[in-house]
C-alpha positions as YAML, in Angstrom:
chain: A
units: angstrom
residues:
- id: 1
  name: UNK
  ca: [78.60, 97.71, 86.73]
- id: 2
  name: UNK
  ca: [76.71, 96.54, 83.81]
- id: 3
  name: UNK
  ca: [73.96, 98.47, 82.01]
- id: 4
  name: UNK
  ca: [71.17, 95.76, 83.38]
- id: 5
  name: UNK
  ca: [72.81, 96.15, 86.93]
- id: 6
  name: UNK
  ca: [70.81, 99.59, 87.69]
- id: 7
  name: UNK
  ca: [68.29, 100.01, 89.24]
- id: 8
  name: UNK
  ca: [68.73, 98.04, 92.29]
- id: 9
  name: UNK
  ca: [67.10, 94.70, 92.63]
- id: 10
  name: UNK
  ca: [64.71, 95.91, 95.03]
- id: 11
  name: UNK
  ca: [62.94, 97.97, 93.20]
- id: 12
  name: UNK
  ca: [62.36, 95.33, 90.35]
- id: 13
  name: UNK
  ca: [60.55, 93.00, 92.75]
- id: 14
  name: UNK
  ca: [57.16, 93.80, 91.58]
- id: 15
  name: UNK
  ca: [55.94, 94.39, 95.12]
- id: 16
  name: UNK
  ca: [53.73, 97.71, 95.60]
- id: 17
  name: UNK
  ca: [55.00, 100.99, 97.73]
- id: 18
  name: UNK
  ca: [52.79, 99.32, 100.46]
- id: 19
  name: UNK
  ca: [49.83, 97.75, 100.00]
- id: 20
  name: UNK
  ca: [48.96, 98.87, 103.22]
- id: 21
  name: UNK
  ca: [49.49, 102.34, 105.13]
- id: 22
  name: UNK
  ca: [53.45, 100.54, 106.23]
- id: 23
  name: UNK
  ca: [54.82, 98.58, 108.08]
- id: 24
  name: UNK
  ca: [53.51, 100.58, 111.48]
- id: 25
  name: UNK
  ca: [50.35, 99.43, 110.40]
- id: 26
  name: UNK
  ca: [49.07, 95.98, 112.70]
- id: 27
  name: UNK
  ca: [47.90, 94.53, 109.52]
- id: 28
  name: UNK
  ca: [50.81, 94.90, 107.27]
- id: 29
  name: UNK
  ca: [52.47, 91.77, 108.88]
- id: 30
  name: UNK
  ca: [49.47, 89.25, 108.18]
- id: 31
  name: UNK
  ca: [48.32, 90.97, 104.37]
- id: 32
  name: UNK
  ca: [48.78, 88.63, 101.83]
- id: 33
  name: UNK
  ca: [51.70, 89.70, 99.37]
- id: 34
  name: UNK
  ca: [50.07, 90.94, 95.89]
- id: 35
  name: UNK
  ca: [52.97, 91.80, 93.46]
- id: 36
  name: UNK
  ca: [52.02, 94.68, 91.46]
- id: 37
  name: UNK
  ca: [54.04, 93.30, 88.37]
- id: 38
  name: UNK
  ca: [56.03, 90.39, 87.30]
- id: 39
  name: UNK
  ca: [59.30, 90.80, 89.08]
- id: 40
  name: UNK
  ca: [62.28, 91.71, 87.68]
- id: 41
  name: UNK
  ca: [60.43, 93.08, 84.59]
- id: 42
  name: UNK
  ca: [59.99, 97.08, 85.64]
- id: 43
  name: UNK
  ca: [61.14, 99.31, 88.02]
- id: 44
  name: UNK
  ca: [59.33, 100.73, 90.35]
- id: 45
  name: UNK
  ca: [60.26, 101.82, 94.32]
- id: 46
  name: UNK
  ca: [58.78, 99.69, 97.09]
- id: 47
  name: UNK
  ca: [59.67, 100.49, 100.56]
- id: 48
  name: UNK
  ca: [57.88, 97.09, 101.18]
- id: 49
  name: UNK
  ca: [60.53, 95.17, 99.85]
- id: 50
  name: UNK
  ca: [62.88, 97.25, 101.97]
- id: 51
  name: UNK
  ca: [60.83, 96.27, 105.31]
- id: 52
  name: UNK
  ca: [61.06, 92.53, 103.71]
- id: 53
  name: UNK
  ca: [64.76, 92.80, 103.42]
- id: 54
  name: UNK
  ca: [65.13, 94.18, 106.76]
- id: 55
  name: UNK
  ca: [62.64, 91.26, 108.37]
- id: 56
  name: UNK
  ca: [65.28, 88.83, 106.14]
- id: 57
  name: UNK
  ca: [68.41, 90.30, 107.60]
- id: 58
  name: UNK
  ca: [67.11, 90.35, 111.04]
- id: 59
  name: UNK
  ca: [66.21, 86.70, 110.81]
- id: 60
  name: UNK
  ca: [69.31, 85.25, 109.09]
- id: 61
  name: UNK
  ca: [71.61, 87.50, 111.99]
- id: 62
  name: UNK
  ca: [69.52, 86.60, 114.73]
- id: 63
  name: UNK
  ca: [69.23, 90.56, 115.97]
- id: 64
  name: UNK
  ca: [67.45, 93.88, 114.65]
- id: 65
  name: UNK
  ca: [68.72, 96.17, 112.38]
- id: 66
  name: UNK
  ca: [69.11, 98.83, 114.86]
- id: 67
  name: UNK
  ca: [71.65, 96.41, 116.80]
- id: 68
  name: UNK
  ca: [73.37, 95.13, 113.72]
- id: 69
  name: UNK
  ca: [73.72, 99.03, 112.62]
- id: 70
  name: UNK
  ca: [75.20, 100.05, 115.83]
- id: 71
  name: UNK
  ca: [77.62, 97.07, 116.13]
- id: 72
  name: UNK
  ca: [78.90, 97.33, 112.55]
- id: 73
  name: UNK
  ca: [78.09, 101.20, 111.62]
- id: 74
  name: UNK
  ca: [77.05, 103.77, 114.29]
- id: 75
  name: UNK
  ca: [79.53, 102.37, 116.98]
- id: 76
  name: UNK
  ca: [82.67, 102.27, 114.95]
- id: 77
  name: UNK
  ca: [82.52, 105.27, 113.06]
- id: 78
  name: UNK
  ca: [81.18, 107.06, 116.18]
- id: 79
  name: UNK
  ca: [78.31, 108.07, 114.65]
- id: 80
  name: UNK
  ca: [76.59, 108.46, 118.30]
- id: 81
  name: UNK
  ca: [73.66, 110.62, 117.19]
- id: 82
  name: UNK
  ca: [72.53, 108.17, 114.52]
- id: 83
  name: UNK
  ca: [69.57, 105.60, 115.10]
- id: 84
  name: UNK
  ca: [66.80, 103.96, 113.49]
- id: 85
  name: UNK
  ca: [64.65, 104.90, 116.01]
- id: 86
  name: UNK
  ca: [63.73, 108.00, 118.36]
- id: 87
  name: UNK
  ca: [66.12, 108.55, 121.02]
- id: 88
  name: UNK
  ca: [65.42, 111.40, 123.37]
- id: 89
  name: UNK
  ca: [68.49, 112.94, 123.14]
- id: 90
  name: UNK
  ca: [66.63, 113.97, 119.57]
- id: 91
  name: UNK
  ca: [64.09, 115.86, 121.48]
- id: 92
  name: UNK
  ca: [66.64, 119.18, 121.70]
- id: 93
  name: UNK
  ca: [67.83, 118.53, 118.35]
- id: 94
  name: UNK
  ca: [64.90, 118.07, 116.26]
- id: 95
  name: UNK
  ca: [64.10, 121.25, 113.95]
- id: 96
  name: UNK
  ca: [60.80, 122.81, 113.18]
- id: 97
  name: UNK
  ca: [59.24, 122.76, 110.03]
- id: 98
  name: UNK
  ca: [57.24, 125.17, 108.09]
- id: 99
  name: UNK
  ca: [54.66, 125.46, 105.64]
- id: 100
  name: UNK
  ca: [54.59, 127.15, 102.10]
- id: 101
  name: UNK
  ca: [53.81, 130.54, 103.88]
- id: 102
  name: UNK
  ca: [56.73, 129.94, 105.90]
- id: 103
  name: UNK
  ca: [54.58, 129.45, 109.17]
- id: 104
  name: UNK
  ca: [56.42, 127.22, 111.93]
- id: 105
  name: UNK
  ca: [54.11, 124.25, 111.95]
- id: 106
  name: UNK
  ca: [56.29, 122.98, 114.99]
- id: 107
  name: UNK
  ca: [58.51, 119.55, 115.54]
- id: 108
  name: UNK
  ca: [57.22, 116.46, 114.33]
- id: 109
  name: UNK
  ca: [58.43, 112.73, 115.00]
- id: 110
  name: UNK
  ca: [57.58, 110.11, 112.40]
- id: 111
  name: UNK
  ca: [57.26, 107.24, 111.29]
- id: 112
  name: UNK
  ca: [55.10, 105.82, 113.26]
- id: 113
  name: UNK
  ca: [52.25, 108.41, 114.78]
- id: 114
  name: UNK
  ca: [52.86, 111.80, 113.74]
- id: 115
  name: UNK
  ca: [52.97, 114.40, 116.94]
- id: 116
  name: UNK
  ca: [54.32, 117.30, 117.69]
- id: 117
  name: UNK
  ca: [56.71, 118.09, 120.17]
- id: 118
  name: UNK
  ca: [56.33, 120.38, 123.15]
...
């Protein structure tokens, strides 16, 4: 690997973090794209151009990226417990957090809507 070959393309693409709240959000799919830079020409992290790849490699296979991880990943290195989503099983699983005082502030799911788990 060459010294120009680090960072990773996709965060040189000029695109912000998110120019909305994410990809969650109903409007990210219809805001224009507004590059924060000229690409290629600084690094800087963008999980929008990860949710772009992913929308790109869903298209070009013709099925999501849960599916595609599962069939090529999960499934054949029986990784059962792994997911890009919420399963239920995770429910049981999931551990509490705490705050800086060390006060159980419960189990959360996210992305998406943050709530806590009875």
């Amino acid at each position: 690997m060459g010294k120009n070959d680090y960072p990773p393309r996709v965060h040189k693409t000029g695109l912000p973090d998110w120019a909305t709240s994410s990809p969650t959000n109903d409007e990210w799919s219809t805001s224009p794209i507004r590059f924060k830079f000229k690409p290629d020409s600084a690094f800087s992290y963008s999980g929008e151009a990860f949710a772009f790849l992913q929308r790109a490699v869903e298209q070009i296979r013709g099925r999501s990226l849960q599916q595609i991880a599962e069939e090529e990943v999960f499934i054949p290195f029986d990784m059962s417990n792994s997911s890009f989503g919420w399963k239920e099983s995770y429910y049981s699983k999931a551990a509490y957090g705490h705050d800086k005082e060390g006060k159980s502030t419960g189990k959360e799911i996210f992305p998406g809507e943050i709530r806590l788990i009875r």
